[in-house]
C-alpha positions as a printed Julia matrix, in Angstrom:
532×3 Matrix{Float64}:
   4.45  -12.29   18.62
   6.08  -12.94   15.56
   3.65  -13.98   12.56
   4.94  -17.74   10.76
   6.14  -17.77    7.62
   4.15  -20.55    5.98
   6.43  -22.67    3.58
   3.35  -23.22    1.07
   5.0   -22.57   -2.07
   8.74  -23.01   -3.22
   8.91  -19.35   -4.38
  10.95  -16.6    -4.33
  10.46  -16.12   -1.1
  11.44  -19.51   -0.09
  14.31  -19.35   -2.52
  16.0   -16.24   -0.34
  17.91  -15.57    2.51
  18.99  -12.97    4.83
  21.97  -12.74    2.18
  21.07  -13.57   -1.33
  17.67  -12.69   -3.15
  17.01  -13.83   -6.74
  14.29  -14.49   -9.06
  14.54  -16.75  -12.36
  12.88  -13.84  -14.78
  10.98  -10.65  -14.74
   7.28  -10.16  -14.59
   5.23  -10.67  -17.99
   4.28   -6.85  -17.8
   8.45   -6.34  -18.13
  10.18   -6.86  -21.38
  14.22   -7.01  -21.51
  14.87   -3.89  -23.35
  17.82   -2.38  -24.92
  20.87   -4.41  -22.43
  22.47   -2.73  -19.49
  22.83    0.3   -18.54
  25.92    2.66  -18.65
  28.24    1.32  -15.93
  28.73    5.25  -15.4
  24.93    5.82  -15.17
  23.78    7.1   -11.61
  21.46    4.94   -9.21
  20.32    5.45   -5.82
  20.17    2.57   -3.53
  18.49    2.48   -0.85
  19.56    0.47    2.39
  16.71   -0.77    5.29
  18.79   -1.59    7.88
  17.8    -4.47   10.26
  15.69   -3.82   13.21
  14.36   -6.0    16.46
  10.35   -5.71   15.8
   9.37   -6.93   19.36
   8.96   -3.53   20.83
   7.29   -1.75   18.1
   4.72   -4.5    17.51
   3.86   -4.76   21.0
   3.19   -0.79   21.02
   1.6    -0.41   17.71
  -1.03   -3.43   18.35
  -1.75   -2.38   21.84
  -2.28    1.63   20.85
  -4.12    0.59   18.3
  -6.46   -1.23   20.15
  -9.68    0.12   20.87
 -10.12   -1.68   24.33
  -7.19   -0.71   25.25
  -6.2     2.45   28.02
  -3.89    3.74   25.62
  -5.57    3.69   22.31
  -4.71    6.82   20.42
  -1.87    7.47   22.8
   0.39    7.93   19.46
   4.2     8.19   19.98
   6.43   11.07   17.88
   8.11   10.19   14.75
  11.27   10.51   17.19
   9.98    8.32   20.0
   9.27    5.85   17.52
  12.75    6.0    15.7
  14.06    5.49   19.35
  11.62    2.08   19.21
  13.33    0.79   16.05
  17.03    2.61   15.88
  19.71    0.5    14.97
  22.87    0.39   17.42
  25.56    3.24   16.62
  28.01    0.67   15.74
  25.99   -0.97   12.7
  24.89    2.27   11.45
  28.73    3.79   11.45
  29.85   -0.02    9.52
  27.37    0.55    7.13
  28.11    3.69    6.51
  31.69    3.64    6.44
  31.53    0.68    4.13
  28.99    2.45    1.64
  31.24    5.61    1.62
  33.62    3.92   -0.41
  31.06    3.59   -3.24
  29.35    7.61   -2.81
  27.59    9.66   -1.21
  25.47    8.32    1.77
  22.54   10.19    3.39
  20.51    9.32    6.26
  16.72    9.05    5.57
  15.46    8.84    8.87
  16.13   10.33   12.53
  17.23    6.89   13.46
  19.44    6.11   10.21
  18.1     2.74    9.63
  17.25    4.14    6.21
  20.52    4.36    4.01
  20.76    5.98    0.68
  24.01    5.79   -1.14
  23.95    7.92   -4.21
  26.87    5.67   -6.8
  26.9     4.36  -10.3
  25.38    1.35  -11.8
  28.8    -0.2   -12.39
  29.67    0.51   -8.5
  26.14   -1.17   -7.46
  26.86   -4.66   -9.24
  30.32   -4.52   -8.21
  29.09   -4.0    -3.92
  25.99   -6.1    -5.29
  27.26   -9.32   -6.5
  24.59   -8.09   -9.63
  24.29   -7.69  -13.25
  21.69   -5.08  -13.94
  19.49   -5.37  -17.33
  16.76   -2.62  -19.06
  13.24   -3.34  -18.87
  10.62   -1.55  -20.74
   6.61   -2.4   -19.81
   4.66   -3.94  -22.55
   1.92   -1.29  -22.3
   3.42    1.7   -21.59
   7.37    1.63  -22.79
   8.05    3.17  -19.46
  11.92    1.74  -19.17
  13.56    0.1   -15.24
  16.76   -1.2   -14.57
  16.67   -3.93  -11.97
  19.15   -7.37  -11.37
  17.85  -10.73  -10.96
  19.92  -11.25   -7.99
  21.89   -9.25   -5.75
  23.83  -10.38   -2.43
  24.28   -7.94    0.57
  28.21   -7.8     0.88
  29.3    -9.79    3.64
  31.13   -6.51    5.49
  27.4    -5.36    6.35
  25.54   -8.37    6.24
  24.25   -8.86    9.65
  22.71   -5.03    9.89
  21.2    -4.84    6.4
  17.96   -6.38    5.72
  17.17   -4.99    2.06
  18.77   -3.08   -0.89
  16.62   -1.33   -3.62
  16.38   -0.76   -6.95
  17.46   -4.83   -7.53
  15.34   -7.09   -7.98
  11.58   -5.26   -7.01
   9.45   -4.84  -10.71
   6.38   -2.47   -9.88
   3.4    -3.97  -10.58
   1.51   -2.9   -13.97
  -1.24   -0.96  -12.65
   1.89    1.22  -11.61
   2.44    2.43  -15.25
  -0.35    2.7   -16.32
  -1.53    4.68  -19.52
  -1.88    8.37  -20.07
  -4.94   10.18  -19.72
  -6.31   10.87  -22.85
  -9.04   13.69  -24.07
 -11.66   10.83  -23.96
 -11.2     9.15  -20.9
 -13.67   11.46  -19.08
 -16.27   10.2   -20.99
 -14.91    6.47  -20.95
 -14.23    6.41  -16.87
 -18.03    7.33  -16.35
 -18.67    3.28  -17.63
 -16.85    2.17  -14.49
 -17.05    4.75  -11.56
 -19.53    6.87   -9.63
 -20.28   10.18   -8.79
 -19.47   12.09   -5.96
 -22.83   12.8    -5.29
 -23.92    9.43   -5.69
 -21.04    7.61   -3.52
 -21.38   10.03   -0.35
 -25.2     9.33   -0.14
 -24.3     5.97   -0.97
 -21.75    5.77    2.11
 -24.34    8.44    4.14
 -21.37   11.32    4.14
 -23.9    13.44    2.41
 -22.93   17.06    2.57
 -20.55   17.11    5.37
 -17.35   18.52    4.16
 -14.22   18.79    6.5
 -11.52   21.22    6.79
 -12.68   21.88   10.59
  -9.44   21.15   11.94
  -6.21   21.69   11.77
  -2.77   19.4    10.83
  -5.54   16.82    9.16
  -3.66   16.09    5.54
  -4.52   13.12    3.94
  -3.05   11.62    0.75
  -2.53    9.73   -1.99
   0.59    8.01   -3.76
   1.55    7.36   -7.2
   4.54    5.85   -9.12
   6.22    5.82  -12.33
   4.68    8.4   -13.89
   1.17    8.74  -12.84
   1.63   12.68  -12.96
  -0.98   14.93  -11.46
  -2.59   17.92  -13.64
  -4.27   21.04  -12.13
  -6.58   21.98  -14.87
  -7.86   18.13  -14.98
  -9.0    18.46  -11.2
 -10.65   21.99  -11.74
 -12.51   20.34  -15.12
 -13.61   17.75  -12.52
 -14.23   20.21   -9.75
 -16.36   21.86  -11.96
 -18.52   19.03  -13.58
 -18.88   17.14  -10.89
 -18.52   18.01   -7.22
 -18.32   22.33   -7.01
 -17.99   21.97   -3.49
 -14.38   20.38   -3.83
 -12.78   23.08   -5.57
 -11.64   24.51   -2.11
  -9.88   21.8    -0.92
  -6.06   22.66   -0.61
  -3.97   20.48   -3.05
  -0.08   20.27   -2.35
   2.61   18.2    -4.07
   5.4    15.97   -2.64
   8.32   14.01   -4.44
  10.29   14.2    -7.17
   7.38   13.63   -9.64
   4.05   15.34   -9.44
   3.08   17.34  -12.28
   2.85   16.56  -15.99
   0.87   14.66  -18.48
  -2.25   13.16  -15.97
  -2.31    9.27  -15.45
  -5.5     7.84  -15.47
  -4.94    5.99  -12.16
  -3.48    8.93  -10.45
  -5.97   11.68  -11.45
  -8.94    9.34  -10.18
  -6.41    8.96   -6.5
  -6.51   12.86   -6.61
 -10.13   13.31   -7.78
 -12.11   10.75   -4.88
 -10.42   11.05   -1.87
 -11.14   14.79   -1.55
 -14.44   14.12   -2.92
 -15.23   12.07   -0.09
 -13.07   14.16    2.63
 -13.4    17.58    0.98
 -11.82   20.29    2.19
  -9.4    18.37    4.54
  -5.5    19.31    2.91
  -4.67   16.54    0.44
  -1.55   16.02   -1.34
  -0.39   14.05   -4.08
   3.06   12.01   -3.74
   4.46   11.55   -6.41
   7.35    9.36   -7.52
   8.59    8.43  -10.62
  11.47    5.86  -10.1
  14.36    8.17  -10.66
  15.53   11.11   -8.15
  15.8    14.86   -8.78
  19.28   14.27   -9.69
  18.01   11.67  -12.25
  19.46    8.93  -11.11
  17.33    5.95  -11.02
  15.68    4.65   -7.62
  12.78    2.39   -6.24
   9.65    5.0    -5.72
   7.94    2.58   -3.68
  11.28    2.66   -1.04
  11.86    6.15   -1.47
   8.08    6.96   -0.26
   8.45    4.91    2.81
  11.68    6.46    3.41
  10.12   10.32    2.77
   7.27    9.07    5.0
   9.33    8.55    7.92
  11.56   11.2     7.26
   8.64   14.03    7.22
   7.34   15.44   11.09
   4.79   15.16   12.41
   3.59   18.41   12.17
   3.33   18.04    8.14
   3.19   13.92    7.9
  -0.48   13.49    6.31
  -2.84   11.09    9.0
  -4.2     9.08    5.56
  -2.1     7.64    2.98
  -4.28    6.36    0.03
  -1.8     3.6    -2.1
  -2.71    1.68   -5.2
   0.1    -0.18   -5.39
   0.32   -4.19   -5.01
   2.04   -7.13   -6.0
   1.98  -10.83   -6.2
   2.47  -12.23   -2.97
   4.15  -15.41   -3.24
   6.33  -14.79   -6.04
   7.52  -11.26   -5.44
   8.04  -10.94   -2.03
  10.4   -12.67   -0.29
   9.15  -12.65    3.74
  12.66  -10.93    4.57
  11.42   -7.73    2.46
   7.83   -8.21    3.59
   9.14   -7.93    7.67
  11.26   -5.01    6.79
   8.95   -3.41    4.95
   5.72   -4.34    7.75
   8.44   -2.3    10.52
   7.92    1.15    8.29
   4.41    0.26    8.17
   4.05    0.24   12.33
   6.21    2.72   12.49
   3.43    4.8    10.44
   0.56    3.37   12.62
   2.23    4.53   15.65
   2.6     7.99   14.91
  -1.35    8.01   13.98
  -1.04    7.52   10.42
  -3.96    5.09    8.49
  -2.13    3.11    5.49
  -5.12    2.24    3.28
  -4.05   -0.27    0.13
  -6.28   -1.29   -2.75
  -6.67   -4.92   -2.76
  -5.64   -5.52   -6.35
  -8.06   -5.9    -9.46
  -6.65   -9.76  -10.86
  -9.47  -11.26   -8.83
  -8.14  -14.63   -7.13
  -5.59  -14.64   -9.99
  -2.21  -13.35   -9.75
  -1.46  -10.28  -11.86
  -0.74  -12.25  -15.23
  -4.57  -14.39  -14.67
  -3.11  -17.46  -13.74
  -2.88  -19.13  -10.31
   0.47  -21.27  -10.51
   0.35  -24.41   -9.22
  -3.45  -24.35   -8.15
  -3.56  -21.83   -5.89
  -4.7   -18.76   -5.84
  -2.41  -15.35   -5.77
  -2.48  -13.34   -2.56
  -1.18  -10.15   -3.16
   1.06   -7.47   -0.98
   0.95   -5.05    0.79
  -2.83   -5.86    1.29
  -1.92   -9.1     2.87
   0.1    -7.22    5.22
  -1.38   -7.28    8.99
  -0.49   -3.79    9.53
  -1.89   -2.27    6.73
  -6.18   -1.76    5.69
  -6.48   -3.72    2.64
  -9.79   -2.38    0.22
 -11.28   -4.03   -1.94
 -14.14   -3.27   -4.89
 -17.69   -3.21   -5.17
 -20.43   -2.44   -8.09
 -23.92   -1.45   -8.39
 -23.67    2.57   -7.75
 -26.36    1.42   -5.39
 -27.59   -0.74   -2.52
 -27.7    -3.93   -1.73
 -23.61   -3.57   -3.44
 -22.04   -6.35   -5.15
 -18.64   -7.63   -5.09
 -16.59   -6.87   -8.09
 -15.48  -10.12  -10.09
 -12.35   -8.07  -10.42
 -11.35   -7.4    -6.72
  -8.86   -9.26   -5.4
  -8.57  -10.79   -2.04
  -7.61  -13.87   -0.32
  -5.24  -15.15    2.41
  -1.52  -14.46    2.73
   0.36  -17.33    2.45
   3.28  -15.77    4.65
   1.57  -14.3     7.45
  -1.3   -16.05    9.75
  -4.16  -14.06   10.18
  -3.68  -11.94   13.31
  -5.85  -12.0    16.71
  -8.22   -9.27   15.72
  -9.44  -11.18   12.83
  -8.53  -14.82   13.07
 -12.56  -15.96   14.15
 -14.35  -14.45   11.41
 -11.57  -15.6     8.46
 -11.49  -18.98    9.73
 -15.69  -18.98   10.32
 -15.17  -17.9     6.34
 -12.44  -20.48    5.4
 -15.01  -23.08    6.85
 -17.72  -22.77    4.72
 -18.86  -25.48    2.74
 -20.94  -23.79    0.49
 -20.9   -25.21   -3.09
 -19.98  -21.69   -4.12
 -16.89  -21.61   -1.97
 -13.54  -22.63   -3.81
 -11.7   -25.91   -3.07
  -9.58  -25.45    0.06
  -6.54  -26.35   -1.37
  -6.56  -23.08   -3.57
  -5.93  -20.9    -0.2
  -4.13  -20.76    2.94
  -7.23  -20.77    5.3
  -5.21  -19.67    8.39
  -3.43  -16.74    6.76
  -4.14  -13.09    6.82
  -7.26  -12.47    5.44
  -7.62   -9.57    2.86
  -9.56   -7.19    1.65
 -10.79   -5.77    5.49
 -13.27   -3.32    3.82
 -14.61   -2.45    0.21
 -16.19    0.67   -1.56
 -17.35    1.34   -5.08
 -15.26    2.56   -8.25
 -11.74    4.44   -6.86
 -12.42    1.89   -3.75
  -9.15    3.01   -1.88
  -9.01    6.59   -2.42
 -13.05    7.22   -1.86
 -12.24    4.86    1.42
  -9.85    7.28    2.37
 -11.17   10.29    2.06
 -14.49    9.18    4.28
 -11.51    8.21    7.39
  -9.75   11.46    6.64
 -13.49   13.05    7.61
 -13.57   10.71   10.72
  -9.95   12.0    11.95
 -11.0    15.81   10.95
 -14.12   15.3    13.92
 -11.79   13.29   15.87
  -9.28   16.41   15.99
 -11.86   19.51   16.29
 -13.04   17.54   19.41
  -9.49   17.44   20.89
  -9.05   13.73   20.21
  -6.24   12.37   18.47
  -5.99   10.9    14.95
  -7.42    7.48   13.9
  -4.16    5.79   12.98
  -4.13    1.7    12.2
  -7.76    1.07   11.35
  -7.9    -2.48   11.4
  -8.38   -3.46   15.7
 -11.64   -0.62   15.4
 -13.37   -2.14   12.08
 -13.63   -5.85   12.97
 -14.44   -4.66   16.5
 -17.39   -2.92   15.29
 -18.14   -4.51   11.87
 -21.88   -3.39   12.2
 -20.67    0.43   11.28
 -19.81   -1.02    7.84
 -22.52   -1.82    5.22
 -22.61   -5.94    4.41
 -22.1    -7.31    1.28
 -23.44   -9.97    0.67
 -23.68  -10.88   -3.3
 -21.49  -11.75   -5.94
 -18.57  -13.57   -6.33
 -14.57  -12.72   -7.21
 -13.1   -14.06  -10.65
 -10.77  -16.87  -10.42
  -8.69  -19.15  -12.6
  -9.7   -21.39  -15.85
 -13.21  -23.21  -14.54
 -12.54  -22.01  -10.67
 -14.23  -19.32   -9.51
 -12.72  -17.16   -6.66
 -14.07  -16.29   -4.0
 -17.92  -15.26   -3.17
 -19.47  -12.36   -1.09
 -21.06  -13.82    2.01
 -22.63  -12.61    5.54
 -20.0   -11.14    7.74
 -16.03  -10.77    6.67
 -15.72  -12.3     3.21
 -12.26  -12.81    1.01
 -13.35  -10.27   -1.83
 -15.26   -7.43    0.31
 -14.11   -7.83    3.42
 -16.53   -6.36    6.35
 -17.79   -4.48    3.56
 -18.52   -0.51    2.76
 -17.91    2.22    4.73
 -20.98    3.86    6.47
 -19.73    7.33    8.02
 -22.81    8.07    9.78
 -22.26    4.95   12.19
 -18.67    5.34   12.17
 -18.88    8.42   13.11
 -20.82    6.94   16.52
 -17.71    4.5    16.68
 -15.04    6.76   16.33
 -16.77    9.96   18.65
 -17.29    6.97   21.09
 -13.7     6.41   21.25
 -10.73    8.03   23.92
């Protein structure tokens, strides 16, 4: 079943087509900065190539299920390419036709991931696009990226999105350096190991018991990783991590730490220590230096890696504003590589946001409130935040959560969001800030580091899943709100909203900032062990 795009808002995504996508100006985080650049300057695009969805949803959802005879059945990265593979004749036009600009490489078994490696003066003359410089307000970290691009007419009908054009990552992405006083400053805000795996009841249990169990987290745009920060951490704060095998991926891993990606790196093997984590790193330009879209090119290394080495957790901070960034022809593309993750076994856990009920800028335009993407994907495990270091938790006023206002919330969930939409509470928000039959987001919460320390506990559920000869967890979603007593309720506090409007409040069952709440591994474990 295809989800409905809802036309709520007249946004970018109701502005676009399956030819043209534009936007009137760049986010607030994005400054124009410096002009174009050098027509002669390299650039990597990256071409998703259309694909019929029926199949692969109809798998994913039903392997996925936990009631179902084939849950945990999981296909092959090449049995699933064979799911979504373009025909032979729109895969040799599109690559004939981008030969004529460069160099064109395949990115998956199936090729319905396209690079062509060109110039920026080849890319707006194929594009229909005039690309500008953009430099982030906090950081300086420069982008180039086009307010509008058209897919040329010769391909048109097998190309559903081109990248770098008109995608800006969202702040959080580029963020600041780590300073020599942030280890004292991040204490404020997060937890220690210690505290958060007797707070979660993971305790001392430590994984590494079986074999081909990676997990791992993403970062963009700089968020570098640095050894000697993770042994200081190691070593004054969880001694029994320092084992855990660390191994880098992408074109940019190692250099002056991030904040944001050094806490990724530090909490999920925290949580699942010992279990082979990597960092992914990508920085928004290729080896070659030539500029590219790192949130494309990790989808595209995703499906491009076996299965042998592909890590069964992917821990992602990234997010955007819903309605005005994503246009639903991207967000369908992009929710095929997502399925096409879940059906190899992989569990794609994304952190909510931290704007509250806001959209990333603190405003809700037009009196709504801002869902935000790829947590209000249906295909993906959306996590939100908590506080307190201790129980009963509270929702963070800073968590963000919601309903999607492009796709409708999805069997597995659609009683207990609309039993939540339906309360009448006085602390509940006016209903005409939300979409109350959309996709309901967050689906779980944690303290501090929410999505990584999330992670790590479900990369300690696949490593007893594995030593016991079962197979890896994979889309988490269809088990959770099947068995919402393994997760620890929250039930206070309330999200921050817009001007005088609060957002939205922690309540009994699934709730729009915590979801079915905190992970508790001890009864998850029972769930999972309980499982095929």
């Amino acid at each position: 079943m295809k989800f409905a795009v809802l036309p709520l808002f007249l946004s970018l995504a109701a502005l676009s087509s399956a030819a043209t996508e534009e936007r009137k100006r760049a986010p607030e985080a994005w400054l124009p900065s410096g002009g174009s650049p050098n027509g002669e300057e390299g650039v990597v695009l990256t071409f998703f190539l259309r694909s019929d969805d029926t199949q692969i949803k109809a798998e994913f959802l039903d392997r996925s299920n936990p009631r179902s005879d084939n849950f945990g059945k999981w296909l092959s990265n090449e049995q699933v390419h064979s799911l979504t593979a373009p025909t032979a004749e729109a895969v040799d036009e599109v690559t004939r036709y981008l030969s004529s600009f460069g160099s064109v490489t395949s990115k998956t078994p199936n090729s319905d991931i396209l690079t062509v490696r060109t110039t920026f003066a080849k890319a707006e003359e194929m594009l229909d696009a005039k690309y500008g410089t953009y430099s982030h307000k906090e950081t300086g970290h420069k982008i180039h990226r086009s307010m509008s691009y058209e897919i040329p007419s010769e391909i048109r009908e097998h190309v559903a999105l081109v990248g770098p054009t008109t995608r800006f990552p969202k702040p959080s992405q580029a963020m600041k350096l780590k300073s020599s006083d942030d280890d004292e400053s991040l204490k404020s805000y997060s937890n220690s190991p210690d505290n958060l795996r007797a707070l979660y009841s993971v305790n001392d249990v430590l994984g590494g018991t079986a074999s081909k169990n990676n997990q791992a987290v993403t970062a963009f745009l700089g968020q570098y990783y640095s050894e000697s920060d993770l042994a200081k951490f190691w070593e004054k704060e969880f001694p029994a991590g320092a084992d855990t095998p660390i191994k880098l991926m992408g074109d940019a891993t190692t250099g002056r730490a991030g904040v944001e990606s050094m806490l990724d790196i530090e909490y999920m093997p925290a949580m699942g220590a010992l279990n082979p984590t990597e960092f992914w790193g990508f920085s928004g330009a290729s080896p070659m230096d030539d500029a590219d879209e790192p949130f494309l090119t990790w989808l595209s290394t995703v499906s491009n890696t076996t299965d042998d080495e592909v890590p069964l957790v992917f821990s992602t901070s990234y997010g955007e504003d819903e309605t005005v960034e994503v246009p639903s022809d991207y967000a369908d593309r992009i929710n095929t590589e997502f399925m096409k993750c879940g059906l190899r076994g992989i569990s794609l856990l994304f952190a909510s946001g931290d704007s509250g009920a806001a959209s990333d800028a603190g405003t809700c335009p037009g009196d709504k409130f801002m869902p935000m993407w790829p947590a209000g994907s249906p295909y993906v495990t959306a996590v939100g935040g908590t506080t307190g270091g201790s129980m009963p938790e509270s929702a963070w006023s800073g968590s963000s959560g919601g309903f999607s206002d492009v796709f409708a919330a999805p069997d597995w969930q659609a009683d207990v969001t609309a039993s939540y939409a339906a309360n009448t509470d006085d602390d509940m928000p006016d209903s005409s800030y939300f979409n109350a039959t959309g996709r309901g987001f967050p689906d779980i919460a944690a303290q501090a580091c929410a999505c990584p320390c999330s992670s790590g506990i479900f990369g300690l559920l696949n490593d007893a899943r594995l030593a016991a000869g079962k197979s890896s967890l994979g889309f988490l979603n269809q088990i959770l709100y099947s068995n919402p007593d393994a997760l620890n309720d929250v039930t206070e506090g309330v999200q921050g909203g817009c001007g005088r409007t609060s957002g939205f409040p922690a309540k009994k069952g699934w709730d729009a900032v915590t979801g079915l709440g905190s992970p508790n591994y001890e009864k998850l474990l029972d769930v999972v062990m309980a499982l095929p």
